[in-house]
C-alpha positions in Angstrom: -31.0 21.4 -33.3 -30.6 22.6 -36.6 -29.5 20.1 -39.5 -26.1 20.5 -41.1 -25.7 20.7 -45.2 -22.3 19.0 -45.2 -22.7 15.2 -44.9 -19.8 14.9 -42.7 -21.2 17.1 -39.9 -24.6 15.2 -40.2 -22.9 11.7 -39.6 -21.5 13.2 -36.7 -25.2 14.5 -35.4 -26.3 11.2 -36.0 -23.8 9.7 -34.3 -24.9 11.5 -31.3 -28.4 11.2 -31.8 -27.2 7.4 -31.2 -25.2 8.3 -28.0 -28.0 9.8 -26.4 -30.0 6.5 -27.0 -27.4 4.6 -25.4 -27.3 6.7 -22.1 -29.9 4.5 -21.1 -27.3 1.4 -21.4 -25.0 3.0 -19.6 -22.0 2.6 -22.2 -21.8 6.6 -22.4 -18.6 6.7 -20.8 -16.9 4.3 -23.0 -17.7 6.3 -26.4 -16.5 9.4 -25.1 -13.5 7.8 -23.2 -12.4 6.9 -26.7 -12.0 10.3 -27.7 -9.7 10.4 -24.2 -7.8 6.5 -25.2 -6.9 8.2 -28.3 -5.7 11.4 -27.2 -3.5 9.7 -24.4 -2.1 7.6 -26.6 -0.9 10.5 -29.0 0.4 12.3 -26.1 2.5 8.9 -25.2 4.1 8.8 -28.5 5.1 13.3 -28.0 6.6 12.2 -24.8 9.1 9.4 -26.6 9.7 12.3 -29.4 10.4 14.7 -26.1 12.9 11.8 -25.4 14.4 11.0 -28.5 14.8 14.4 -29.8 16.9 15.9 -26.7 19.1 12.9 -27.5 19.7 14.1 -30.7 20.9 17.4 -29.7 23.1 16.0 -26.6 24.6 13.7 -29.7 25.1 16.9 -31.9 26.8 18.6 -28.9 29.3 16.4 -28.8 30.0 15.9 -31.9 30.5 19.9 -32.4 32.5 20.5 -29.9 35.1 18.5 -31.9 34.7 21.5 -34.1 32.9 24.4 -32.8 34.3 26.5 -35.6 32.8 24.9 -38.6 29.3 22.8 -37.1 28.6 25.5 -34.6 25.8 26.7 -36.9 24.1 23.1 -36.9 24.2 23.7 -33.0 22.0 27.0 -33.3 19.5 25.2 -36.0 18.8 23.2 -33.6 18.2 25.1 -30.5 16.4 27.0 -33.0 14.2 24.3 -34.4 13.5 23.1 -30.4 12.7 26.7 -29.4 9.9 26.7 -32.6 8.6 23.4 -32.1 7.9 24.5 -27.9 6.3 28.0 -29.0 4.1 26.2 -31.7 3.5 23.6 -29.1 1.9 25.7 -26.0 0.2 28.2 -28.7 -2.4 24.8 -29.5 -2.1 23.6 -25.8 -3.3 27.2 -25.1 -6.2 26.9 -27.4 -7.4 24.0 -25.7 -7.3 25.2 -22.4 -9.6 28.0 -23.6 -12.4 26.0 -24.8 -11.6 24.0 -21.6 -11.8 27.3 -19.1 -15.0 28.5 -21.1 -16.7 25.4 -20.4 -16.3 24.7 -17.1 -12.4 23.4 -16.5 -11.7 19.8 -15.6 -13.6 17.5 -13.7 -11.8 16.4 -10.3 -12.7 13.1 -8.6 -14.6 14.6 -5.9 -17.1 15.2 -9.0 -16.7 12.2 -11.1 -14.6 9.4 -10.6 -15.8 8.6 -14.2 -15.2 11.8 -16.2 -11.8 12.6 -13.2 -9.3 14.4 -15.5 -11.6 15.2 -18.3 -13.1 18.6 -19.4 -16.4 19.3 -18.1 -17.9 20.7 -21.6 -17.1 17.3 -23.2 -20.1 17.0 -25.2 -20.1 20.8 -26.0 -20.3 21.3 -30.0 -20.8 25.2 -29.2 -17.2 26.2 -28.0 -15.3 24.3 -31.4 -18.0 26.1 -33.4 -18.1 29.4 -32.3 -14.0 29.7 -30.7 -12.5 27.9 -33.6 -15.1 28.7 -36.8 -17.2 31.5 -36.2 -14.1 33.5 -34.0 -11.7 32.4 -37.1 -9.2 30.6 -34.2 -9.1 27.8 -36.5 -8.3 29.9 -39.3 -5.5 31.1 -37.5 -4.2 27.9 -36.3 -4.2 26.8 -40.2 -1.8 30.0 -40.6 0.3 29.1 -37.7 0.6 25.7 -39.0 1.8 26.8 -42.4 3.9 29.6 -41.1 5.7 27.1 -38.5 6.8 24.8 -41.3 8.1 27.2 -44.0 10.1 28.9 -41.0 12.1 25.6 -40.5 12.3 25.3 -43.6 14.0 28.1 -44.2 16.3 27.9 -41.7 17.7 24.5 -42.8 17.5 26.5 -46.4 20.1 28.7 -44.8 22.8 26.5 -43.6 23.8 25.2 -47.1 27.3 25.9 -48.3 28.6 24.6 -44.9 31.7 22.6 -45.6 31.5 18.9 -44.5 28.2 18.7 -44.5 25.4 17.3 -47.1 22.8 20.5 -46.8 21.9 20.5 -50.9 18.7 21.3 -52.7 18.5 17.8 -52.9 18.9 16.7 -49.1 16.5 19.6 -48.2 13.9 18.7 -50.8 13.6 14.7 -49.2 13.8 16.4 -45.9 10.6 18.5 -46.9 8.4 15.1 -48.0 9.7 13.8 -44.8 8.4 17.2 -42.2 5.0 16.4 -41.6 3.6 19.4 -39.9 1.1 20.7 -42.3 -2.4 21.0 -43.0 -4.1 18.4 -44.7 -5.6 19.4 -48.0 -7.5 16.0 -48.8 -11.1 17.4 -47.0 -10.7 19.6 -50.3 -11.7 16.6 -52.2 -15.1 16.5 -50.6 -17.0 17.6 -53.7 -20.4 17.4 -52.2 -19.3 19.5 -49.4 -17.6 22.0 -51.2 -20.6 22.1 -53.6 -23.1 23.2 -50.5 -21.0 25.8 -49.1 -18.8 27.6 -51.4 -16.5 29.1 -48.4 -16.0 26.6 -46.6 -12.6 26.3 -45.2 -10.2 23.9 -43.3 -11.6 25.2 -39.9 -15.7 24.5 -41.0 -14.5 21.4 -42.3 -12.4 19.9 -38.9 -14.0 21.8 -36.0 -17.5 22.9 -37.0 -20.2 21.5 -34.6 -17.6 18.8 -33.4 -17.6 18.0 -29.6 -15.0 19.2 -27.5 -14.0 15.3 -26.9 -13.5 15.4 -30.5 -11.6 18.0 -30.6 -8.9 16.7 -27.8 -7.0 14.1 -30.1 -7.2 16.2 -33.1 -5.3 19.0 -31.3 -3.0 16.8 -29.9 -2.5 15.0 -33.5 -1.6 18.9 -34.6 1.2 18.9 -31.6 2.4 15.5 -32.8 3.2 16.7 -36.1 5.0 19.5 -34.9 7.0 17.4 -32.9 7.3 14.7 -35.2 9.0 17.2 -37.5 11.3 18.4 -34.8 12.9 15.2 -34.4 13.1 15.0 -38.4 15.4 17.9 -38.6 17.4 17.4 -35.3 18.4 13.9 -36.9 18.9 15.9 -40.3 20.9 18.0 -38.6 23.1 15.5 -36.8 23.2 13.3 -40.0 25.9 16.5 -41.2 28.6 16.3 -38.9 30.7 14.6 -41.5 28.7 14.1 -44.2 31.3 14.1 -46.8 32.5 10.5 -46.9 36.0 9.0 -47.9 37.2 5.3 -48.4 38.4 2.8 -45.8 41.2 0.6 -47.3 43.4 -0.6 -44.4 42.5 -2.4 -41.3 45.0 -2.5 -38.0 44.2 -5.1 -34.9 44.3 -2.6 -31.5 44.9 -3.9 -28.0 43.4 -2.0 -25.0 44.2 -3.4 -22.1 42.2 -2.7 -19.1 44.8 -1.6 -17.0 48.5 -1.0 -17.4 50.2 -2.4 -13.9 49.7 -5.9 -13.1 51.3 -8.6 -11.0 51.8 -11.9 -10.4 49.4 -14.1 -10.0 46.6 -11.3 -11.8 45.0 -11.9 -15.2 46.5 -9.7 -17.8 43.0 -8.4 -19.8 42.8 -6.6 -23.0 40.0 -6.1 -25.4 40.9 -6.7 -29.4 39.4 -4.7 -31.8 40.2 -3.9 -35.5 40.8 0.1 -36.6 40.2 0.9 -39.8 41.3 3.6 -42.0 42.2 5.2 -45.3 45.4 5.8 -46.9 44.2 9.2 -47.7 45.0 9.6 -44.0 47.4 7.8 -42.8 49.7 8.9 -46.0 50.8 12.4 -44.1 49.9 11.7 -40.9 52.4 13.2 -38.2 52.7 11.9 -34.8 54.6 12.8 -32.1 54.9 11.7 -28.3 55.9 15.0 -26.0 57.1 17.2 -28.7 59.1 14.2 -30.4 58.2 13.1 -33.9 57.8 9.1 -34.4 58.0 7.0 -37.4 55.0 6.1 -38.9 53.9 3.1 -41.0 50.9 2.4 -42.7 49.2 4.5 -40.0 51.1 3.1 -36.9 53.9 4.9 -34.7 55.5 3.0 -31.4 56.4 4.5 -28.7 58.7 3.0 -25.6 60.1 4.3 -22.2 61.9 3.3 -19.6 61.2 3.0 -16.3 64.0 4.7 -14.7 62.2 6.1 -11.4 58.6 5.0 -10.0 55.6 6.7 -10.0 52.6 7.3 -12.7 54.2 8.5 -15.8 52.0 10.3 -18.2 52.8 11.2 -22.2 51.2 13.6 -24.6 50.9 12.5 -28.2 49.7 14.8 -30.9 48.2 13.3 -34.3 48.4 15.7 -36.6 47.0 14.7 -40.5 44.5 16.1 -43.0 41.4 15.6 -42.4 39.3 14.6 -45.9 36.3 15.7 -45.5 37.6 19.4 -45.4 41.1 18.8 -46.5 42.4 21.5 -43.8 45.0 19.9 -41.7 44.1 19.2 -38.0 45.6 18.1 -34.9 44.3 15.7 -32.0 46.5 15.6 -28.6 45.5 13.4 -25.8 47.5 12.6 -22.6 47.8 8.6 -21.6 49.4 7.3 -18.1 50.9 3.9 -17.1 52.5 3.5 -14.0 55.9 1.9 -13.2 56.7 0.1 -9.9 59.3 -1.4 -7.5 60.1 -4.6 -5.9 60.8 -3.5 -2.6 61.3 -4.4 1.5 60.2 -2.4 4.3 61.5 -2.2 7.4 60.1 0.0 10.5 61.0 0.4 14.2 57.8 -0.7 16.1 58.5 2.1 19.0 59.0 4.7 17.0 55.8 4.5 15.2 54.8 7.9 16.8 51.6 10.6 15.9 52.4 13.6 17.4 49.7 15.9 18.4 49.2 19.6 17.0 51.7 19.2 14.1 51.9 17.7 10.5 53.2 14.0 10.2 54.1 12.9 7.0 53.9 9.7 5.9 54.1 7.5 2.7 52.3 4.6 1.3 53.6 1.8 -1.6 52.8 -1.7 -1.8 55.0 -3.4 -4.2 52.7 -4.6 -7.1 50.2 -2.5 -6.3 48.9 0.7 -8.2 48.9 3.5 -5.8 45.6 4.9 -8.2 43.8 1.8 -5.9 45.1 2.2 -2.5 43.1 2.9 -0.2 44.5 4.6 3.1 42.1 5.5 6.2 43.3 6.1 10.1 41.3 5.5 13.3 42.0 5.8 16.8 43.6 9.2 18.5 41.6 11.9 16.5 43.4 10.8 13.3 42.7 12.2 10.3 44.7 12.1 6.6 44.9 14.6 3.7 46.5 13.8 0.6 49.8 15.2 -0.1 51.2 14.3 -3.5 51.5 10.7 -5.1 51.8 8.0 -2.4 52.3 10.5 0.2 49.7 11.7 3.3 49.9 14.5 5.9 48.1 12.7 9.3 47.3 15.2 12.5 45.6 13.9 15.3 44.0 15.1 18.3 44.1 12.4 21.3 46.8 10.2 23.0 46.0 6.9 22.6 48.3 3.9 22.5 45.7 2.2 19.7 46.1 4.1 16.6 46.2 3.3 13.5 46.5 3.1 9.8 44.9 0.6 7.6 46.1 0.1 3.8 44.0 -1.7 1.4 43.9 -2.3 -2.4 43.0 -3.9 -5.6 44.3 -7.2 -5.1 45.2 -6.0 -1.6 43.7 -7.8 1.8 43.1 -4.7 4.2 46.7 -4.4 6.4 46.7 -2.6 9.6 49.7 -0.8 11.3 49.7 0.4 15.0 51.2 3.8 16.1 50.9 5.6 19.3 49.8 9.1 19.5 51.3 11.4 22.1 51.9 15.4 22.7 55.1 16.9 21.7 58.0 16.5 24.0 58.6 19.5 26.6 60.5 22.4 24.8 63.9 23.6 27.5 63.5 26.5 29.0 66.6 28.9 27.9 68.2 31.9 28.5 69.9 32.8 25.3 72.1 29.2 24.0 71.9 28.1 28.0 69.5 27.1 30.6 71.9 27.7 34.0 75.1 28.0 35.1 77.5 31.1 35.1 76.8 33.8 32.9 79.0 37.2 32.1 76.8 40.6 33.8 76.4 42.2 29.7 75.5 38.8 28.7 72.7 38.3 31.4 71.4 41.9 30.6 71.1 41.8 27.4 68.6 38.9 27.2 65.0 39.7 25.9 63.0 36.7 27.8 63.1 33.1 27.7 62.7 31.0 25.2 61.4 27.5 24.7 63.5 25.3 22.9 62.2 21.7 21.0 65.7 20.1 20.8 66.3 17.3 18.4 62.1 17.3 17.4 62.5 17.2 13.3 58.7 18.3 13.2 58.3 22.1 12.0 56.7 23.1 15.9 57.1 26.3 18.1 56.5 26.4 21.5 56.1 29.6 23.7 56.8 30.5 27.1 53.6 31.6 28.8 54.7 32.7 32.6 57.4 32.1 34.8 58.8 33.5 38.0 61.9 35.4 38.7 63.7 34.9 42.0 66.8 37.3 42.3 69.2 36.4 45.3 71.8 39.3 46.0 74.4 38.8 48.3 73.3 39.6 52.1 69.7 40.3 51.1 66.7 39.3 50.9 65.4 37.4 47.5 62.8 39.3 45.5 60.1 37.1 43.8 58.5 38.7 40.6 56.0 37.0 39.3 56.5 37.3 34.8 53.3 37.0 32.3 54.3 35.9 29.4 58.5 35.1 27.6 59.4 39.0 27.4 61.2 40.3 30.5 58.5 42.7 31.9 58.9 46.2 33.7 59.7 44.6 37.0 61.5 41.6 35.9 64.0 44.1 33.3 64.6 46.7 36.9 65.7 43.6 39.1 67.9 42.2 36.0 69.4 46.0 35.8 70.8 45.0 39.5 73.2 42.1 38.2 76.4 42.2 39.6 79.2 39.1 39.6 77.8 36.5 42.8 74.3 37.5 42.5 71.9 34.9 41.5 69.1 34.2 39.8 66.4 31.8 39.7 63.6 31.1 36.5 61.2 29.1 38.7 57.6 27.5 37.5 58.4 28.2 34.0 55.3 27.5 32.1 55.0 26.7 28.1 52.8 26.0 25.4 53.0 23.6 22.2 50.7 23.2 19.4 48.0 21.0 20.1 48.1 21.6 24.1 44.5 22.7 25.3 46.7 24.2 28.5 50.1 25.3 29.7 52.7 22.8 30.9 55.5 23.2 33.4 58.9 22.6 32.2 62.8 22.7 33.5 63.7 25.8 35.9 67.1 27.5 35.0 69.4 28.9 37.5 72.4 31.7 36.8 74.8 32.8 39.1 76.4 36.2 38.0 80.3 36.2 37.4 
């Protein structure tokens, strides 16, 4: 092995010399795990910048979208800054895994439960000499290094002029002590090592005939910086929404409750805080509650309504004023809700707490005191099921007949209430033949007819029925009946020739008329109709 001129590369030869010796002891593995302890615990401290710096841009997201126009350009800095930081990033992690893959890759535990996760080449001074000193890799890292720093740099050097914020020569010149991604120029004070070689440069000096152990934590450290100075400038950057700062003079007490609709017997909650301001503000501020200006004092407008109707109410109010750190004049709108209620009885007919099946059944919920924001509303039994249908107000279908349905009401405040309905089919349509289902019936009035019709009389629900089959029975006078057997409600071919034959005493019979409601799975039989001619 040849000897090194520089001192600093000869401790480190002697410092193996010594880890040889102790192989023997079997300590090996705790020298070069130290290499590893150190390296894992820079990579610990990158993950909590990973951490902390996407917090910092989710915090300057927010705080832009309050003005997109004038802070949008803090936004792109720093997406900008993050997309540097994780190009610089996997450009060293790539140079690692190079001297890694050219040494043998990683040991697995199958190999070495020891050495599991740790390159192969550990003890390899070769690869750091030649990849990173003799094949100038190092040099270019150095370049990379400087090159990564003056770019963000520059690009907080361009956002300056942006109003409401603090971006001077003076901000950016603290923010530059403060970036710590950069080379460190103190191995230039190593006179002796300088004196025995002329050209040595920050690569000969870090890497040169260093073990690839060695070489781990320093990499790493490089990686650190880079994302040590991320996080610097994110927090610059969020450090300017609203730089420019103004005085607070006046202080108001503020009330929030917790909710807006109580009632007797609950605990009426609010939380007390103190707002403060400036008079600078609050000195042309302009508020107004749906499109209705307010009186304001010292800061302060009130609004009041009243509760004519029930229901949630809702209000928009608009704060328009001047906003001093840009002195442009800006408005805020929001939209707040309270909700006013109603003492009130109920009173239901227990039979006529009816489901019917294959049509819409509206229904409404309200419990005096009660916000209908908490209800809760289910159904069980019969195939029920519920769909929300404005404020209060459900649409329930079901499927079954049952005698044990139900709906169940619960809410804040509330013990769970049940209340029992039946569910049953539709009543039978009638059977009719124009406005009448039998009796006498004029020879043009019979003809004219089209078919029969099914009829829901005195059903409120919005339900159609339709007549699927019947049979036709005409009875002339002194001869036989003829049977015709109809598909569907239209008068067919056969049914419209015997109809043609109407004349005053003939009759005729609308037997096994068959019809179908909404939510049948099959026909039914309903009412036959008789009409004697006249």
């Amino acid at each position: 092995m040849s000897i090194p001129k520089e001192p600093r590369q000869l401790m480190i030869n002697l410092m193996y010399l010594v880890l040889t010796a102790m192989l023997a002891l079997n300590v090996s593995a705790k020298i070069i795990n130290a290499f590893f302890v150190v390296d894992r615990g820079i990579k610990n401290s990158n993950t909590i910048f990973d951490t902390s710096n996407q917090f910092a841009v989710t915090a300057l997201e927010k705080s832009v979208e309050q003005d997109k126009g004038r802070y949008q350009p803090l936004m792109d800095a720093a997406q900008q800054t993050q997309r540097i930081s994780k190009e610089f990033n996997a450009y060293v992690e790539a140079i690692r895994e190079k001297m890694v893959e050219e040494t043998g890759g990683y040991y697995t535990e199958e190999e070495s439960e020891e050495h599991a996760g740790q390159p192969k080449g550990y003890k390899n001074k070769d690869i750091t000499t030649r990849y990173l000193v003799d094949e100038k890799k190092g040099d270019e890292l150095e370049k990379k290094i400087n090159d990564t720093r003056e770019e963000l740099l520059r690009l907080i050097r361009s956002l300056k002029g942006i109003k409401g914020t603090n971006i001077t020569d003076e901000s950016i010149s603290d923010l530059e002590k403060s970036v710590s991604l950069k080379v460190d120029e103190s191995w230039k004070q190593d006179k002796k090592a300088m004196k025995r070689n002329k050209n040595l440069t920050w690569a000969d000096y870090t890497f040169k005939q260093m073990p690839l152990a060695s070489a781990f934590p320093l990499l790493t450290k490089i990686q650190n910086d880079m994302k040590s100075s991320e996080a610097q400038i994110l927090n610059y950057l969020v450090s300017q929404v609203g730089a420019s700062t103004f005085k607070v003079d006046q202080f108001i007490p503020i009330s929030s409750a917790k909710k807006s609709y109580i009632i007797a017997g609950e605990t009426y909650e609010a939380e007390i805080s103190v707002g403060a301001s400036s008079k600078s503000i609050t000195e042309n501020v302009v508020i107004t509650v749906d499109g209705r200006s307010l009186p304001v004092v010292d800061g302060v407008a009130k609004y009041s309504a009243t509760g004519s109707s029930t229901g949630v109410k809702s209000y928009k109010v608009d704060v328009s004023l001047s906003n001093p750190t840009t002195g442009e004049r800006e408005t805020y709108s929001k939209t707040f809700e309270y909700e006013v209620g109603r003492r009130s009885v109920a009173v239901s007919a227990d039979k006529m707490n009816v489901f019917y099946i294959g049509v819409d059944n509206p229904i409404s919920v309200a419990a005096a005191g009660v916000s209908t924001n908490t209800l809760r509303v289910s159904g069980s039994g019969g195939g029920i099921t519920l769909r929300p249908a404005g404020v209060g107000k459900f649409i329930v279908n079901a499927t079954t007949p049952t005698n044990e349905a139900s709906i169940t009401v619960s809410g804040e405040g509330l013990p769970a209430s049940r209340f029992a309905y039946r569910v049953k089919p539709i009543p039978d349509p009638v059977a009719k033949l124009g406005a009448s289902s039998g009796g006498d019936i004029g020879n043009g009035e019979f003809k004219a007819q089209g078919g029969v019709l099914a009829i829901l009389e005195n059903f409120d629900f919005d339900a159609r029925c339709t007549i699927q089959g019947f049979t036709l029975v005409y009875a002339a006078r002194r001869q036989d009946p003829v049977e015709i057997l109809n598909a569907g409600a239209a008068f067919s071919g056969q049914s419209r020739e015997q109809m043609n034959k109407a004349k005053p005493g003939d009759s005729y019979y609308f037997n096994n008329v068959r019809a179908k409601c909404p939510g049948d799975s099959g026909t039914r039989r309903i009412n036959s109709m008789v009409f004697t001619i006249k």
